[in-house]
N, C-alpha and C positions, 0 to 999 in steps of 0.2 A: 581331568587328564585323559590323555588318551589311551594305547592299547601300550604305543612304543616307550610313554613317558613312565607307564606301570611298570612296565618290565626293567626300566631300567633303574628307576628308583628300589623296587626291591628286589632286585639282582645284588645292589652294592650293598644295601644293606642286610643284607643275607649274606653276603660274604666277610663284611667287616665283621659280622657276627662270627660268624665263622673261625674266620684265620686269629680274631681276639682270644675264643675261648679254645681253638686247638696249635696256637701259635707256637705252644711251648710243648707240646706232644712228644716233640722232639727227646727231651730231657725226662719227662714222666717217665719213657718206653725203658731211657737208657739205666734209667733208676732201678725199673722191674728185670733187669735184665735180659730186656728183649731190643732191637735194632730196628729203628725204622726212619728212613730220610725223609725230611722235611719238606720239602720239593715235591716228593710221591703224594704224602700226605694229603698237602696243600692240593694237588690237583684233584684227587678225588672227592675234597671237600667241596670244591667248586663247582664240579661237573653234576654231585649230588643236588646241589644249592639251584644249580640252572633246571635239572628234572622237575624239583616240585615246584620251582615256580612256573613253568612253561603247564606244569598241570594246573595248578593257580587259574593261570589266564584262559584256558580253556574250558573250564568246568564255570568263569565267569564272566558271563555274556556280557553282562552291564562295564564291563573293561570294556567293549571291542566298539565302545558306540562313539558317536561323531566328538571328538574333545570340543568341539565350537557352542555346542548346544549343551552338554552336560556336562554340570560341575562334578567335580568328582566330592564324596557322601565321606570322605575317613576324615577324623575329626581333624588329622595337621592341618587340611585346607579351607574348614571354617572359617575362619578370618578372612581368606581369600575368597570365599561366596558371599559373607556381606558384603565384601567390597564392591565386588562386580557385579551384583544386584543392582547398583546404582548407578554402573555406567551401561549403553547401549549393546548388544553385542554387535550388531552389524551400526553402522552411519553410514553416511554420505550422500551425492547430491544423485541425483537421477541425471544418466546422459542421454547423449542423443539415440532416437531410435530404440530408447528401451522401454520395455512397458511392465505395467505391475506385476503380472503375473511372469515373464521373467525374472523380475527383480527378487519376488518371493521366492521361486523356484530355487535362487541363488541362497536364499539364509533358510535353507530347509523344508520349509512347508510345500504339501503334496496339492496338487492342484483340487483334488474339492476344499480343502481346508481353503484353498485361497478362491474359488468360488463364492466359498460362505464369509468372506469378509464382503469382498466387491457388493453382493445382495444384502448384507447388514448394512455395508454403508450407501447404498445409492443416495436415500434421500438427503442426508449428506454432501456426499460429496461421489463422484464420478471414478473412481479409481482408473476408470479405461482410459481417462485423459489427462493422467500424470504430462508433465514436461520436462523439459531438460531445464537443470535449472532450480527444483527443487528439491531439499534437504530432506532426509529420513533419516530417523532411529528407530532400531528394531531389539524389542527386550524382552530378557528368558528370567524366569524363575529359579529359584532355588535347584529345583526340579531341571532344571535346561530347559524346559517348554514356554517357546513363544506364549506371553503375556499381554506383550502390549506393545506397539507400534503409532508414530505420530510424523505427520507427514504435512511438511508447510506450506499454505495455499496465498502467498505475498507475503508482505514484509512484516504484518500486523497479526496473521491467524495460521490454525493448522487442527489438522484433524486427527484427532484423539483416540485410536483403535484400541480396546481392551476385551482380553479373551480369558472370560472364568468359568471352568464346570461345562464346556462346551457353548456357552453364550458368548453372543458378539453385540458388543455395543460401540456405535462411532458415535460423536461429538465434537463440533466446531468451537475451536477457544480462541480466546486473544491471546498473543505472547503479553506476557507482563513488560512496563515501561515504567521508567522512571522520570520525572520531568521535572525540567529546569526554564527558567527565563532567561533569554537574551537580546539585547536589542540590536537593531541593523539601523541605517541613515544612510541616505543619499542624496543626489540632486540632478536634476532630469536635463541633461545635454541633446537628447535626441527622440528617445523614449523610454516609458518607465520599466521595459524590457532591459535594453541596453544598460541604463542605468544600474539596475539590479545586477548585471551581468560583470559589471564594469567595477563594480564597489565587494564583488565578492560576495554578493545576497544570495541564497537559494530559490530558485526559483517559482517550489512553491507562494514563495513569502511574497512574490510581486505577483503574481496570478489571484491568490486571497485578497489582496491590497485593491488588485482594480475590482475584482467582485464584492467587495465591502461597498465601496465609496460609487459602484457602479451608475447609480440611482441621483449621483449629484456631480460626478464628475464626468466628462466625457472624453477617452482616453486617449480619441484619433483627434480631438478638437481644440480640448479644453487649457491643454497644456502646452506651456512657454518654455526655452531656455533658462536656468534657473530657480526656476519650482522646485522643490526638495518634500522629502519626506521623514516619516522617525516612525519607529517601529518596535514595540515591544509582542515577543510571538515566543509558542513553548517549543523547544528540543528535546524531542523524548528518544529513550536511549536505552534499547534492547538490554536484554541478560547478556548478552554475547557483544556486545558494545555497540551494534549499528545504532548510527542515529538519523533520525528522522524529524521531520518539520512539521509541528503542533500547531496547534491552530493560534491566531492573532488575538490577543489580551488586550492591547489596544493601540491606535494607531494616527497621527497627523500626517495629514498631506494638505500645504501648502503650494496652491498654483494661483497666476494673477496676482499674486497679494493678497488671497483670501485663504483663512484658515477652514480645514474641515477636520473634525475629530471623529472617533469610531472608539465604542470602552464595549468590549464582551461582557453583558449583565442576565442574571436570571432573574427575571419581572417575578411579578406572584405567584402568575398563573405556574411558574415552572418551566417555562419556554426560556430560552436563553437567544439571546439576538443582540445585535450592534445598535448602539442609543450612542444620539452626538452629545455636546457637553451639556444640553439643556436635558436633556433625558428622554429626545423624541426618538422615533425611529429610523434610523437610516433606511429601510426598505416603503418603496414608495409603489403605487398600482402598476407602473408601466418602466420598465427601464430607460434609460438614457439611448443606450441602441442594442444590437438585436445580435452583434458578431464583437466573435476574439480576437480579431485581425483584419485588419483593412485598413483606409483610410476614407475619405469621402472625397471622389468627384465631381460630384453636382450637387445641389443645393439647393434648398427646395425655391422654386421663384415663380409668377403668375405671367412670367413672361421669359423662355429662355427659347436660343436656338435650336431647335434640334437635329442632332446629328446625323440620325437617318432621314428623315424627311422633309430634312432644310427649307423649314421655317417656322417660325417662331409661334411659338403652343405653351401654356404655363404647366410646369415643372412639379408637379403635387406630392413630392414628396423628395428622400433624398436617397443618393446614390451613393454605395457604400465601395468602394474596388477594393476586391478578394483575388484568390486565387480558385480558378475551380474547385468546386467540393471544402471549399470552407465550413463548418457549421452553421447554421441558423437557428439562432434559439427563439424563440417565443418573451417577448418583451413584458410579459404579463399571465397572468392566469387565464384563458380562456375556452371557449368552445369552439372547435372547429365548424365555418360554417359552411366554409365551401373550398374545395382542390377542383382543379383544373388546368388548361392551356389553351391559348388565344392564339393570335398571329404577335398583337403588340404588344401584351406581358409577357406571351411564354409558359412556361410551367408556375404556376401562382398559388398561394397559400390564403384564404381570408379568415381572420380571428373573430369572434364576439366576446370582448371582455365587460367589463361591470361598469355601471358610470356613465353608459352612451358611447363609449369609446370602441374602433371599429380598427383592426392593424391588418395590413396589406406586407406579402414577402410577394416579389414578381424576378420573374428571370431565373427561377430556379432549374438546377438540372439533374434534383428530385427530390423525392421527399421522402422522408422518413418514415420509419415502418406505426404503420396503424393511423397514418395520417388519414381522414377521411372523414365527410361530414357529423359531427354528434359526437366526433370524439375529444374527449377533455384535456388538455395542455397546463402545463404548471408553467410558472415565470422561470427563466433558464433551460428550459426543456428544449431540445432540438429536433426542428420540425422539419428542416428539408436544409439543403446545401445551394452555396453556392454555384453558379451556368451562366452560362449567356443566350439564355435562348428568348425568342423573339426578338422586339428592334433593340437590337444592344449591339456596339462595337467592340467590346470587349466582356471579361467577366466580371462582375456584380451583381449586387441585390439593389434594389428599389424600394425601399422602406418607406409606407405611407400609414397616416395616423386620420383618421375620422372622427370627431367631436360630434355627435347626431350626424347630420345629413351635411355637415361641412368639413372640408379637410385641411388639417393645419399642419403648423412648421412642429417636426416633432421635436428639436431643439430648442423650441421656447414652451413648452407645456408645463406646467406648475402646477402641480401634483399634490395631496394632500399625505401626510405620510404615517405607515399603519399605528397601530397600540403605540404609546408612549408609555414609561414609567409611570404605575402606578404613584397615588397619593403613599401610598402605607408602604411602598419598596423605594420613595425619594432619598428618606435617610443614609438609607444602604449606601445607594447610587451613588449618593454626592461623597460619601466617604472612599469610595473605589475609585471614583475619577479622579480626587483630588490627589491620590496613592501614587493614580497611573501621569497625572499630569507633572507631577514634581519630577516624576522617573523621567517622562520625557524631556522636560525643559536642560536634563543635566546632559544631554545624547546633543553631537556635534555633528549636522548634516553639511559635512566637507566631501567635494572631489575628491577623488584620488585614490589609496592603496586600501583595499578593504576595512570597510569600516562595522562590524561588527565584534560584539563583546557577548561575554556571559555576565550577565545584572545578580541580582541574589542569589545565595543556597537555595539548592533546588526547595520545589515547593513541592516534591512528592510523588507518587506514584499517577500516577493516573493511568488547478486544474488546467490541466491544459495549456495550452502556450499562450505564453504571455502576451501582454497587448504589443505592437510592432505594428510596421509601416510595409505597407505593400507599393513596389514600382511602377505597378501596373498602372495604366493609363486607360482609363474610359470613360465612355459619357453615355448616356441615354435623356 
């Protein structure tokens, strides 16, 4: 409590004391045969009552301090200090234009005290580059002294401040999540973007689905009117209720008439990755293509027109139309072996992956940080962006694939695919998929008004834009 809640709490109570034990004064007086009105009395009782408490609160400092930070120490408000030990004394989000060290200024700490956090936490986390947008609680001890402060850094984490005996210790945690299974179904009108969009899917869920199945389906090419998908994925679901989109459990997508499966399994090794219904790996040396959006305008052919130089030259590889500054990922693991720019590719990427296998990015209009020969690329990794520089009429990539010294259609490459299901982890396996296949065969991939559910009681604790059709028009 504070200075004004003191005073006034034993103000009344010092008077109800008061006027109880000298109420009847009145009549003692008139008994002894002395005279004294009731009224008089009463006032001097009062005015006495206000003197020694006013010396009270002057002779005790610890009254006059901030009520926000210190609990008041008389035992009636015990009760009332467990309690609020547990909740925050300050919360809220950070707005715009404020920074740490205003924000602390605001819940009391003096600026080295908040020096000495920001330097406990660098390695951490950065405090000078809080944003609007982020959530904090700020907590006091028994004592009113800042304790401990946590500050959320996305949707999944948040950093941990605790202040004991003059030490500072920061720490990054996960928020805790609770996860449940539910399945989603669609059927592909346009594309697997749309689709998703159209059926009420999140959109993680179809971003995951084309980078699963990346490696056998190909998402500007492969798919028809009518293809459909089924989908079992986790919803994991904050303390505070947000929910969020877990990873894929397992997955069919039917395009052409042809099924393909996808079951989340951990092999022996401990690795965990996507295995089709036979137990192979869905991840293969080289992806299907290289971008998250586009279409293809040209096609790889040993004899096409060409656009700029009107006449007819073979085509070595194939034309993907983007919009400038697309991503380009790397189709594979490899070594960079060579950046540069020509007149007729432009700004160009060359890969050395494993196998004899040799990947060309041409027309770029840049490249990504640390690109440069010797430096190592992972499959997914993005290496430079979409341009249209050199002989391009518009914007795209030109994606060419090399087999030794000869260069082929990278849409017919046939691939051999990584680790399969151990012998000793098959048991496992076939008992998971057949779990995950009965689940899916009971999921209804219809048109129409959202088609998503929640499947079982939960099971416990525990990128990018989607694939789409670009308008553009080019050719090289």
């Amino acid at each position: 409590m504070g200075l004004a809640a003191h005073f006034l709490q034993n103000f009344f109570l010092a008077t109800l004391f008061s006027l109880t034990l000298f109420g009847h004064v009145g009549y003692f007086t008139a008994d002894c045969g002395k005279t004294m009105e009731n009224d008089k009395l009463k006032s001097i009782v009062l005015a006495t009552g206000s003197i020694i408490l006013l010396f009270l609160v002057a002779t005790n400092p610890g009254l006059q301090k901030d009520a926000i930070w210190h609990a008041s120490k008389t035992s009636g408000d015990s009760v009332d200090v467990a309690a609020a030990a547990k909740a925050p004394q300050f919360a809220g989000i950070v707005s715009r234009n404020m920074s740490f060290f205003d924000l602390m200024i605001k819940c009391g700490l003096d600026a080295p005290s908040i020096k000495l956090i920001e330097k406990a936490a660098r390695n951490v986390y950065d405090f000078r580059r809080i944003y609007p947008g982020q959530r904090y609680e700020v907590y006091a001890g028994e004592d009113g002294n800042i304790e401990s402060m946590q500050f959320s850094v996305g949707d999944t984490s948040y950093i941990d401040i605790n202040i004991k005996d003059g030490d500072i210790s920061a720490e990054k945690k996960d928020y805790e999540f609770s996860t449940r299974l539910k399945t989603a179904s669609g059927t592909i009108t346009n594309s697997l973007y749309l689709a998703c969009k159209e059926q009420g899917i999140p959109a993680d869920v179809g971003d995951q689905l084309a980078n699963i199945f990346a490696w056998d389906i190909n998402f500007w090419t492969d798919m028809q009117r009518g293809d459909y998908f089924k989908v079992i994925y986790e919803e994991r679901i904050r303390f505070d209720g947000m929910k969020k989109v877990g990873r894929i459990v397992a997955a069919e997508f039917n395009t052409q008439g042809r099924g393909h499966y996808a079951f989340m399994f951990k092999n022996e090794d401990g690795k965990q990755d996507y295995y089709d219904e036979n137990g192979k790996s869905l991840r293969k040396q080289l992806l299907k293509a290289p971008l998250t959006y586009s279409r293809i305008s040209s096609n790889f052919s040993h004899r096409r027109f060409h656009p700029v130089l009107h006449h007819f030259a073979p085509h070595l590889g194939i034309d993907y139309a983007a919009p400038i500054g697309t991503p380009v990922m790397a189709t594979g693991d490899a070594a960079v072996i060579e950046t540069g720019r020509n007149s007729a590719n432009g700004k160009y990427i060359k890969l050395r992956h494993s196998n004899g296998y040799t990947t060309y990015y041409l027309h770029l209009s840049r490249f990504a940080k640390g690109m440069h020969p010797g430096a190592r690329v992972r499959q997914g990794e993005v290496i430079g962006y979409v341009g249209m520089t050199g002989y391009a009429t518009g914007p795209h990539l030109d994606y060419r694939v090399k087999k030794g010294n000869t260069f082929v259609n990278p849409r017919k490459i046939s691939l051999p695919p990584a680790q399969p299901v151990t012998n000793a982890s098959m048991a496992s396996f076939i008992d998971l998929r057949d779990r995950h296949l009965a689940r899916l065969s009971s999921v209804r991939a219809d048109v129409g008004a959202a088609n998503v559910a929640a499947t079982a009681s939960p099971t416990g604790a525990e990128k990018g834009t989607l694939r789409g059709e670009s308008s553009s028009s080019v050719s090289h």
